[in-house]
TORVOLUM-440461 format. One record per residue (C-alpha): residue number from 1; chain; x, y, z. Coordinates in steps of 0.02 Angstrom, whole numbers, padded with zeros to 5 digits. Example, Ala and Ser with C-alpha at 12.3 -4.5 7.8 and 13.67 -1.06 7.14 Angstrom:
BEGIN
[bafi 1; 'A'; [00615; -00225; 00390]]
[bafi 2; 'A'; [00684; -00053; 00357]]
# end
This chain:
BEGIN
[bafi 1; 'A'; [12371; 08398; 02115]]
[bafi 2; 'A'; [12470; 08230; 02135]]
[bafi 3; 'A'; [12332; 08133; 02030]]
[bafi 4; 'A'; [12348; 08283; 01908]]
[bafi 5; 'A'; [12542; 08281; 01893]]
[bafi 6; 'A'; [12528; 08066; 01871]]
[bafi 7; 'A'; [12424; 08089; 01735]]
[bafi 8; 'A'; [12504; 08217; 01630]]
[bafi 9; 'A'; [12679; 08118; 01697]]
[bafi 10; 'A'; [12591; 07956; 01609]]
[bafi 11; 'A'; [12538; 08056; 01453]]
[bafi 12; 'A'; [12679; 08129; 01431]]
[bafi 13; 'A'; [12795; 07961; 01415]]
[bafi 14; 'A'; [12666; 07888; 01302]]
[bafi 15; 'A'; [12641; 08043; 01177]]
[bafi 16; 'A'; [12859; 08031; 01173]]
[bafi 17; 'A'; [12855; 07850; 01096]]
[bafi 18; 'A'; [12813; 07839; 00916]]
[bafi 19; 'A'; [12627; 07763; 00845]]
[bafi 20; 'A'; [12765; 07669; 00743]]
[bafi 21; 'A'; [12828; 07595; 00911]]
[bafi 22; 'A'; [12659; 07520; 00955]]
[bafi 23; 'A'; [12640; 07401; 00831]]
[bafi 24; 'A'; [12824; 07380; 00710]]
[bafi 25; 'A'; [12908; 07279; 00876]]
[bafi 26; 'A'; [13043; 07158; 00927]]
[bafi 27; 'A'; [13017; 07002; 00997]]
[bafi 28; 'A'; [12894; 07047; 01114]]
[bafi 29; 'A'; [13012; 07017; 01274]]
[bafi 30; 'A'; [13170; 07086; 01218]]
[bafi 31; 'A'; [13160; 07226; 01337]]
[bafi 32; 'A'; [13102; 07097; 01482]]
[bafi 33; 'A'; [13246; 07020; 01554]]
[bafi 34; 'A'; [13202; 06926; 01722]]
[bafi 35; 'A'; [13112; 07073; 01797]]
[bafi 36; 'A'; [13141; 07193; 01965]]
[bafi 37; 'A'; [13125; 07114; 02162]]
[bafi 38; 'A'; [12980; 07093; 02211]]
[bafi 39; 'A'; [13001; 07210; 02356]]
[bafi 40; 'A'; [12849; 07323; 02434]]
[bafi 41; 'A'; [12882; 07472; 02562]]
[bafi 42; 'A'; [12938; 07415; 02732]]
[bafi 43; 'A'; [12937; 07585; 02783]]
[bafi 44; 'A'; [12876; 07617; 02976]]
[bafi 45; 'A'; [12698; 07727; 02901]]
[bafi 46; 'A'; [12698; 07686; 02728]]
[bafi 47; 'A'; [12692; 07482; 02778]]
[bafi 48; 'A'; [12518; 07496; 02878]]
[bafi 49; 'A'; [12416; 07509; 02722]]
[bafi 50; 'A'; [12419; 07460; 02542]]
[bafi 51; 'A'; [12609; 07481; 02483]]
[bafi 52; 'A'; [12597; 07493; 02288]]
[bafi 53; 'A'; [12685; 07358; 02215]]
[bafi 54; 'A'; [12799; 07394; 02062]]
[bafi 55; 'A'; [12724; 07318; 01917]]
[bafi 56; 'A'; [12837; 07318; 01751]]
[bafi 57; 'A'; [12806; 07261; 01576]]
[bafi 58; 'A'; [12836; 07067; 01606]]
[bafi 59; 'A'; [12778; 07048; 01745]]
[bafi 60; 'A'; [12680; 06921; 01681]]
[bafi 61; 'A'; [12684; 06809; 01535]]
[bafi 62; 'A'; [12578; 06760; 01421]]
[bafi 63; 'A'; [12478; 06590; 01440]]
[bafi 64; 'A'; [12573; 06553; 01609]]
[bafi 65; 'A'; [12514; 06532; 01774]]
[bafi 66; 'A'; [12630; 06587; 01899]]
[bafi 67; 'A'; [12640; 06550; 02093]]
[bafi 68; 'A'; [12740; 06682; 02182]]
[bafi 69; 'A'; [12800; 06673; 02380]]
[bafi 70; 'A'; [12907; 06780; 02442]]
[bafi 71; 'A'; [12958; 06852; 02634]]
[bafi 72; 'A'; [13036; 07004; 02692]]
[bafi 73; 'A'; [13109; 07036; 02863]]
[bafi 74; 'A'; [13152; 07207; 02916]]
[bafi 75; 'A'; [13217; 07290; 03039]]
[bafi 76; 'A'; [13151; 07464; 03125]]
[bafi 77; 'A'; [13232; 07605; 03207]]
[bafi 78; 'A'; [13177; 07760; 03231]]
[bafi 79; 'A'; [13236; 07880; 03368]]
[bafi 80; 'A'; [13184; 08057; 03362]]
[bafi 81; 'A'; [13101; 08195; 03486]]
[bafi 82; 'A'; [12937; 08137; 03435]]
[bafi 83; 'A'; [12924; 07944; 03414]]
[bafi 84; 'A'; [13056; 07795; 03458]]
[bafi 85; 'A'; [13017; 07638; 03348]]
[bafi 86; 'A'; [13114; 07487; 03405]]
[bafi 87; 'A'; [13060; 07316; 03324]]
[bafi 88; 'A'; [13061; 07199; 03175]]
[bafi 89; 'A'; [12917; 07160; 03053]]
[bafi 90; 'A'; [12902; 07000; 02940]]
[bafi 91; 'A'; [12818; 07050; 02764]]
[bafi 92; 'A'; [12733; 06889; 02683]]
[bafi 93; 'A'; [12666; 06853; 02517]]
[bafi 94; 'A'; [12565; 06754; 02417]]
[bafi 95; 'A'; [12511; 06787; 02240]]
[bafi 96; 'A'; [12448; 06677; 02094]]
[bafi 97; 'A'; [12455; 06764; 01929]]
[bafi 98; 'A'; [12412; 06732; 01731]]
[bafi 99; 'A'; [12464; 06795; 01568]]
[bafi 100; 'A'; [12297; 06825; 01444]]
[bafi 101; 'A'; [12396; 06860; 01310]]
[bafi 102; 'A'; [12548; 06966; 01261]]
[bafi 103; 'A'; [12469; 07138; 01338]]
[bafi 104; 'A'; [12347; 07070; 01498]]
[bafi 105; 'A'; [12415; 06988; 01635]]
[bafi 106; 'A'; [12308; 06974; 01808]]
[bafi 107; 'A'; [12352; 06915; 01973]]
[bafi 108; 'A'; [12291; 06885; 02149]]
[bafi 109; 'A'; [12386; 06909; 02318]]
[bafi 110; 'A'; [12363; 06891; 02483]]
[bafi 111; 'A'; [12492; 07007; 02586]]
[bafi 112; 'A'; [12534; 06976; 02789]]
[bafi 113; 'A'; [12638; 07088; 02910]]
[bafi 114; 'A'; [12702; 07032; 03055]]
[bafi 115; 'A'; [12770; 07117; 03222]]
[bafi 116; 'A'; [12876; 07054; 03370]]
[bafi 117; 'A'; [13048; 07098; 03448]]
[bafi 118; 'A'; [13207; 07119; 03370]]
[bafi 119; 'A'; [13338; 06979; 03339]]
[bafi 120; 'A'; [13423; 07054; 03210]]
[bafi 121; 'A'; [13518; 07197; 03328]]
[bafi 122; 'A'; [13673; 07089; 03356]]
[bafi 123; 'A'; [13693; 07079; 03179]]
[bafi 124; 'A'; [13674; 07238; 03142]]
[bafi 125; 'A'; [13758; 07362; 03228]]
[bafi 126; 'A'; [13908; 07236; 03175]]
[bafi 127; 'A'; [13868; 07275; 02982]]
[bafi 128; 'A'; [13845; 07471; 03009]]
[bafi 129; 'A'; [14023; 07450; 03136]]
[bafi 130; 'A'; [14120; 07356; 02974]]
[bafi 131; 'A'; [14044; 07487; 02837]]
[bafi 132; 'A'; [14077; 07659; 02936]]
[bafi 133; 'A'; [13880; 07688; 02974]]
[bafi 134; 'A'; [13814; 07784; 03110]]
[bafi 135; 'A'; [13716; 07690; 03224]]
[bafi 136; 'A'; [13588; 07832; 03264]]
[bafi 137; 'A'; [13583; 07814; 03428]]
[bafi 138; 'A'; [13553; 07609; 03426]]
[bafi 139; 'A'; [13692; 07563; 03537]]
[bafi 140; 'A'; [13647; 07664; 03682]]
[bafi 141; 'A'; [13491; 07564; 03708]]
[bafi 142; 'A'; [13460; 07375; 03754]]
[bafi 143; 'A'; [13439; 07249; 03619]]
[bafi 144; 'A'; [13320; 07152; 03550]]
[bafi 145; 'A'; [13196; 07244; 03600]]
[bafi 146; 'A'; [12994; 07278; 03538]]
[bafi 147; 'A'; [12902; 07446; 03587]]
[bafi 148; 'A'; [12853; 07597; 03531]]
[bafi 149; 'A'; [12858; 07760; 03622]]
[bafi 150; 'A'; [12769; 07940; 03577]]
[bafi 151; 'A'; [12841; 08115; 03676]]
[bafi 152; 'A'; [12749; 08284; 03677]]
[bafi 153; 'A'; [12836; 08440; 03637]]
[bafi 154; 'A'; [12905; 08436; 03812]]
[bafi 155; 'A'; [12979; 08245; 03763]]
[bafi 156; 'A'; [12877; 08174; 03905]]
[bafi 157; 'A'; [12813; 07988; 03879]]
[bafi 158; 'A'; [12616; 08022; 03820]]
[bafi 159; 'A'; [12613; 07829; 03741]]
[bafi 160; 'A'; [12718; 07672; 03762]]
[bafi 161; 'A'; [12686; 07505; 03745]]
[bafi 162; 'A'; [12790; 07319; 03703]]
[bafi 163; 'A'; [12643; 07259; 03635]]
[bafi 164; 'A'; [12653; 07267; 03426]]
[bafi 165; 'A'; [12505; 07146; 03383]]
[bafi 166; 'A'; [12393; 07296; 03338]]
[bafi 167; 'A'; [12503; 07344; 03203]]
[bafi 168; 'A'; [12476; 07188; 03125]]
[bafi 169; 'A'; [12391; 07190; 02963]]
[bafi 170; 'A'; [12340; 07083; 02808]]
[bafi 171; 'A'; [12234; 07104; 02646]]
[bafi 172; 'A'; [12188; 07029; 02470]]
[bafi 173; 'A'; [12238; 07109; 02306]]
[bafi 174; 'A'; [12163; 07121; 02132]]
[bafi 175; 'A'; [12319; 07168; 02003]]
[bafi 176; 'A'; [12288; 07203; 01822]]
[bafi 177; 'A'; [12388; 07260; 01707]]
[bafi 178; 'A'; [12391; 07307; 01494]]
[bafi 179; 'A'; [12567; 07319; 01403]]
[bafi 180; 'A'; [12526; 07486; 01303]]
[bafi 181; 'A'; [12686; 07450; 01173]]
[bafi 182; 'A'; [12817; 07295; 01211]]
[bafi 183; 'A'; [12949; 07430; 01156]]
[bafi 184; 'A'; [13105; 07410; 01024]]
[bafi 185; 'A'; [13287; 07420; 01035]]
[bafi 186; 'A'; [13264; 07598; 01038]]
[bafi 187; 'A'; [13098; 07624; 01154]]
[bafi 188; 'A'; [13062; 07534; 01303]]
[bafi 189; 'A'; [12908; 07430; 01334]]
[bafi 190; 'A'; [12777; 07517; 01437]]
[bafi 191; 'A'; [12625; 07453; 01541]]
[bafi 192; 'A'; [12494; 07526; 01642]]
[bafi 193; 'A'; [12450; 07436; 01799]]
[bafi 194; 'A'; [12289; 07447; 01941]]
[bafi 195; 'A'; [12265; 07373; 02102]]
[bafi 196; 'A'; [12143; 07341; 02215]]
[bafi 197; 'A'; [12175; 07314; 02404]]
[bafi 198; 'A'; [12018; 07251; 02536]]
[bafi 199; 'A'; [12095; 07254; 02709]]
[bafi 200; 'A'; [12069; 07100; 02800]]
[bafi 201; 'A'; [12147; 07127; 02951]]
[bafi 202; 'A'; [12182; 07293; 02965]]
[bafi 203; 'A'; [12289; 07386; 03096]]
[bafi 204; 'A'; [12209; 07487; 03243]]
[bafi 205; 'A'; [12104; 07610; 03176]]
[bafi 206; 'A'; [11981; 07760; 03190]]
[bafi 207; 'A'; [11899; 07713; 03031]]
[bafi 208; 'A'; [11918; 07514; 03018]]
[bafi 209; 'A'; [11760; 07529; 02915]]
[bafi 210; 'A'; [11861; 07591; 02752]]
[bafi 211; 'A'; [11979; 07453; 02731]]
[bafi 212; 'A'; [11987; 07476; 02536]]
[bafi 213; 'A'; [12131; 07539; 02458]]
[bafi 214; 'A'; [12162; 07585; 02264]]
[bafi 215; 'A'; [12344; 07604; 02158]]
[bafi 216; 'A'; [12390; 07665; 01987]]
[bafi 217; 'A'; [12535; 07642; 01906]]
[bafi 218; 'A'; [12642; 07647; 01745]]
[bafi 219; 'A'; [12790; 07557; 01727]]
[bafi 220; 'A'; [12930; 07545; 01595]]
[bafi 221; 'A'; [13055; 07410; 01561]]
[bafi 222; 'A'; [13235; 07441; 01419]]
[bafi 223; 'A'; [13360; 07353; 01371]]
[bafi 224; 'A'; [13504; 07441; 01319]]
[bafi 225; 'A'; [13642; 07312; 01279]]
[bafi 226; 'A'; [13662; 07115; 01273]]
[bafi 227; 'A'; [13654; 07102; 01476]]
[bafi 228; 'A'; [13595; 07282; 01550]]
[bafi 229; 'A'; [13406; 07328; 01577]]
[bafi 230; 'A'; [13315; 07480; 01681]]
[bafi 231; 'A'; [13165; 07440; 01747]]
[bafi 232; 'A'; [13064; 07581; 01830]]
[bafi 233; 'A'; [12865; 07608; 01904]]
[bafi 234; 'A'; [12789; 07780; 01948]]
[bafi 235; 'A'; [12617; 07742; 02065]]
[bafi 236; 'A'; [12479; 07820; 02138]]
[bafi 237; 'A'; [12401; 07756; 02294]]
[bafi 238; 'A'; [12220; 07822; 02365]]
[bafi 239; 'A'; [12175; 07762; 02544]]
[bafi 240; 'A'; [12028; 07696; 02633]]
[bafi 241; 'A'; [12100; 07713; 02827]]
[bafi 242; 'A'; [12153; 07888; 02854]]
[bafi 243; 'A'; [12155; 07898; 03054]]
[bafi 244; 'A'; [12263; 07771; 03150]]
[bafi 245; 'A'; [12352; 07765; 03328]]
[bafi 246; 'A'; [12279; 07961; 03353]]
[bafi 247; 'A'; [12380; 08001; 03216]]
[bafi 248; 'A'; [12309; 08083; 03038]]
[bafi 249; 'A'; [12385; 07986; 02880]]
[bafi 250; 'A'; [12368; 08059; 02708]]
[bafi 251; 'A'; [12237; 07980; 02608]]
[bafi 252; 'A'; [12339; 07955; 02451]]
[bafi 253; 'A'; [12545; 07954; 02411]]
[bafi 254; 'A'; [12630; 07946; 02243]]
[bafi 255; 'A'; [12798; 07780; 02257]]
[bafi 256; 'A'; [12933; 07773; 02112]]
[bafi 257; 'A'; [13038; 07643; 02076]]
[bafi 258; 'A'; [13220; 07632; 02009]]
[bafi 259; 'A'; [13295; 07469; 01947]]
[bafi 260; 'A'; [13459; 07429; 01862]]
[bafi 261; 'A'; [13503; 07261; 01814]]
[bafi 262; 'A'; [13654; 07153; 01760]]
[bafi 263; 'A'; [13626; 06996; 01669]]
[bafi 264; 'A'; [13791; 06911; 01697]]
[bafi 265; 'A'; [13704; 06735; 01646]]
[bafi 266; 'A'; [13547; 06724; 01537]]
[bafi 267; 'A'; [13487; 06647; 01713]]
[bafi 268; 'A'; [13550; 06753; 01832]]
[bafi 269; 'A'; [13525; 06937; 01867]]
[bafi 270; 'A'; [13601; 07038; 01981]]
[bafi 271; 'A'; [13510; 07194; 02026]]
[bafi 272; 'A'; [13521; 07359; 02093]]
[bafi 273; 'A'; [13329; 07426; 02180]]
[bafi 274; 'A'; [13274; 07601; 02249]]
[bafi 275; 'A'; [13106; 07635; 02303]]
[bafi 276; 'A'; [13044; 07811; 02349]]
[bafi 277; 'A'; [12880; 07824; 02465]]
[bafi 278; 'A'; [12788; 07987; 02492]]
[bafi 279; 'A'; [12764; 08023; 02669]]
[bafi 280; 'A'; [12595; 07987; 02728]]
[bafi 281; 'A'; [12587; 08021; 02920]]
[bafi 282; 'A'; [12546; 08220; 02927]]
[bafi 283; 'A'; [12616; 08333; 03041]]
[bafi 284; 'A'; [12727; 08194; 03141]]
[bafi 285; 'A'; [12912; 08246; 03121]]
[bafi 286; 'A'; [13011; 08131; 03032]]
[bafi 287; 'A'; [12879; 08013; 03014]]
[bafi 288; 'A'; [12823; 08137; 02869]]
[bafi 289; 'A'; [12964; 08142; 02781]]
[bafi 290; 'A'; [12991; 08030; 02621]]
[bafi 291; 'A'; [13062; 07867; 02626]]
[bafi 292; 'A'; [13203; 07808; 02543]]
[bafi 293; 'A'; [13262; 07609; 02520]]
[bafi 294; 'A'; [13384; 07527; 02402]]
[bafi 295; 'A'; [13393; 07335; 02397]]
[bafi 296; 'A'; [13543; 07230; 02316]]
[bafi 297; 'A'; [13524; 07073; 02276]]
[bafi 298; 'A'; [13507; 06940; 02137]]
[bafi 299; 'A'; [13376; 06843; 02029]]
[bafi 300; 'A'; [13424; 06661; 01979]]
[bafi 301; 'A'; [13312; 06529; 01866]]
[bafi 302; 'A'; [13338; 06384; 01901]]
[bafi 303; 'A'; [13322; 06215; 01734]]
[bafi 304; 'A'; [13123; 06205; 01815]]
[bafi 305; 'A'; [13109; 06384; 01763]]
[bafi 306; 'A'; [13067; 06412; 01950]]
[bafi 307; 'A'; [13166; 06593; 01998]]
[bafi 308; 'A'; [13243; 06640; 02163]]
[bafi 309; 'A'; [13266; 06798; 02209]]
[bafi 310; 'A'; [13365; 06874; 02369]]
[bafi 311; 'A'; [13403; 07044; 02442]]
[bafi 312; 'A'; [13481; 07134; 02557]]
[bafi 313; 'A'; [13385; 07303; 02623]]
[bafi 314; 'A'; [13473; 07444; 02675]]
[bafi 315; 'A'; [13439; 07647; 02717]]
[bafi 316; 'A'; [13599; 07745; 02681]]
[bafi 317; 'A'; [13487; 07904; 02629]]
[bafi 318; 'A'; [13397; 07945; 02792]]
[bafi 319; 'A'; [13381; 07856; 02958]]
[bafi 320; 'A'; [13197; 07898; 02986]]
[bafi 321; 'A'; [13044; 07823; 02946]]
[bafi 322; 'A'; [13153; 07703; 02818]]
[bafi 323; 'A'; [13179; 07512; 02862]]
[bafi 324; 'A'; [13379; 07511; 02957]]
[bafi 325; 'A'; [13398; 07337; 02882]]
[bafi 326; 'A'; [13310; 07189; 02795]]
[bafi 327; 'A'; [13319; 06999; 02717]]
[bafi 328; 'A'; [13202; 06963; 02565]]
[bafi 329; 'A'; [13186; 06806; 02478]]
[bafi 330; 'A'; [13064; 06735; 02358]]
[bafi 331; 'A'; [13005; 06619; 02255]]
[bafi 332; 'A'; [12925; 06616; 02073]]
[bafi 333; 'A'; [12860; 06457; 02002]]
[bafi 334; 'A'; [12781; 06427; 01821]]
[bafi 335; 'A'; [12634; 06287; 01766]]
# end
């Protein structure tokens, strides 16, 4: 049903744009800007596995090699009848891309998560204390600390441990994408997008011997006056590893992606992200629910036409199973 409801979602935006559209264009990038975060899922579940990344028309560009780095460091807390999640998780990537031509781009990445005890606590509860957010229960407990702990229905301990290395995982990525129409001043540019996940390293598993993962995507990108843009991505994921920690996860999850922009400098962008992530953990409380992150933050190119991006992570929609609080910075460098 969810592949179903992509597909007619995908036909459906494509039979709305004019034939007229596909070919009688602007300059090809006038609906490009300088792009969306580069931000996956940091979501507790969701982060274990492939995390679709949101690929938008421009993405890449044509007849340039790009070298893209970028780190995200998040914060987890999750305290609810059936799972506490206290600890922090370092996101790393590494991607080298190329433009074809004005509709191909491809791109490989290598992807690296991280585990280990919190440091970012102090901080923290300070930022939810000055903005009038609940804590959820964070300043009853110690800080800085690293562990995970499972309850049966009774909320006795069945599982805990302060050792996080076995959530550690890493993979390589194939990313392809075609620009169906580079859009007008009236239509927006629209791309389809694949990618293709092997699981190096993959977290404690049941079924370590189905480490590949598969996404589908289709992403749109408008500008609608001298210095705004949208940018949005609807994905679908399909999973190798379906059994982890004694836990069932879905084996596939649809993502959407929600950008607004603000050119205030033909170099700098300031943007506004949300992500939404299907819940993939089954039958787990609110480890099954949705997640729901919104990043601000900024995109700045520099004379080298190198471009910085930074971002502040936040979950103001629901405390579960969605990253408390996270840095991201990155790095984008043309040859």
């Amino acid at each position: 049903m969810r592949q179903l409801l992509l597909l007619l979602s995908v036909l459906s935006i494509i039979l709305t744009v004019p034939i007229n559209s596909f070919s009688s264009e602007e300059n090809f990038d006038y609906n490009y800007g300088l792009g969306i975060l580069q931000l996956r899922s940091q979501s507790p579940a969701q982060s274990l596995r492939l995390t679709m990344p949101s690929i938008i028309p421009g993405a890449f560009k044509p007849g340039i090699l790009g070298v893209h780095f970028g780190t995200t460091w998040t914060n987890v807390w999750v305290d609810s009848s059936e799972v506490s999640l206290d600890y922090e998780m370092l996101d790393t990537h590494v991607a080298v891309s190329y433009g074809i031509n004005k509709r191909i781009g491809l791109c490989v990445a290598f992807d690296q998560r991280n585990y280990f005890g919190g440091a970012m606590d102090n901080f923290i509860q300070g930022f939810h204390d000055f903005f009038g957010i609940d804590q959820n229960g964070r300043d009853k407990i110690d800080r800085n600390l690293s562990r995970i702990i499972r309850y049966d229905d009774q909320g006795n301990i069945i599982f805990e441990t302060d050792n996080l290395n076995y959530l550690e995982n890493n993979g390589i990525s194939l990313i392809a994408q075609y620009i169906l129409s580079h859009g007008t001043t009236r239509w927006p540019a629209i791309g389809v997008s694949g990618v293709l996940r092997y699981g190096v390293n993959t977290a404690s598993s049941e079924d370590n011997h189905e480490p590949l993962d598969w996404s589908i995507g289709i992403g749109l990108s408008k500008r609608w006056a001298d210095t705004w843009y949208t940018y949005s991505h609807l994905g679908y994921t399909s999973y190798g590893q379906t059994e982890m920690f004694g836990l069932e996860f879905k084996d596939d999850a649809i993502s959407f992606m929600l950008a607004f922009a603000w050119q205030w400098k033909p170099y700098f962008s300031i943007l506004f992200q949300y992500l939404f992530s299907e819940g993939v953990v089954k039958d787990f409380g609110s480890l099954s629910d949705p997640s729901h992150e919104m990043d601000l933050g900024f995109k700045w190119q520099l004379s080298s036409g190198s471009i910085v991006e930074f971002a502040l992570i936040e979950n103001v929609i629901t405390f579960d199973n969605s990253p408390d609080f996270g840095l991201h910075l990155a790095l984008a460098h043309p040859f």
